[in-house]
N, C-alpha and C positions, 0 to 999 in steps of 0.2 A: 790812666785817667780815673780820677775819684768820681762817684757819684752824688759824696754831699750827703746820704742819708744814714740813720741811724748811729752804730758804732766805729765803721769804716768812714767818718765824714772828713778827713786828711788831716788827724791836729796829730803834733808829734808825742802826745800821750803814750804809756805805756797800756797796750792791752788787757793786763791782768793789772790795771790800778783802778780797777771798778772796784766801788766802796763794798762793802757787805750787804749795810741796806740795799742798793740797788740791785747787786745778784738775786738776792734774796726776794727781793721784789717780783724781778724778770721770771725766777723760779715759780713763786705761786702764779702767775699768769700763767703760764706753760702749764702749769698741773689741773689750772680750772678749764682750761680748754682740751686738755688731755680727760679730761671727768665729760666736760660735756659732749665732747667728743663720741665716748663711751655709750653714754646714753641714748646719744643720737643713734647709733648703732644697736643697742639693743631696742628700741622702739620700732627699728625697723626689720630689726634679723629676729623674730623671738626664739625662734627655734634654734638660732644658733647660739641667740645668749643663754637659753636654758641649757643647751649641752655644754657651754663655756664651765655654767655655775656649776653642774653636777660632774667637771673635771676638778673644778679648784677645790671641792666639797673632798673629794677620794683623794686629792693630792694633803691636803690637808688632814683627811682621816690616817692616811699613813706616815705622815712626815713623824722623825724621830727627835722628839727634843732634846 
């Protein structure tokens, strides 16, 4: 039984014939809500977003280019 919403709505389309715009689209929405996500998060951990920043800081100071 189909539920009718979003990409599963029952047409006999092929899955992977979402245009590029459209992926691409679906992508940046994902990524703004993955950022605000973030923020949300450190607004409320600070303590934990500052030991976050001061790991990417040393993983960064050591990575080899």
């Amino acid at each position: 039984m189909t539920t009718g919403t979003g990409a599963d709505s029952g047409t006999d389309t092929d899955p992977g014939a979402d245009t590029e715009a459209e992926r691409r689209r679906r992508r940046a929405q994902f990524l703004r809500d993955l950022a605000e996500a973030r923020e949300l998060r450190d607004r409320v951990q600070p303590r934990r977003a500052k030991a976050a920043r001061l790991r990417h800081a040393m993983r960064m100071r050591t990575f080899r280019w």
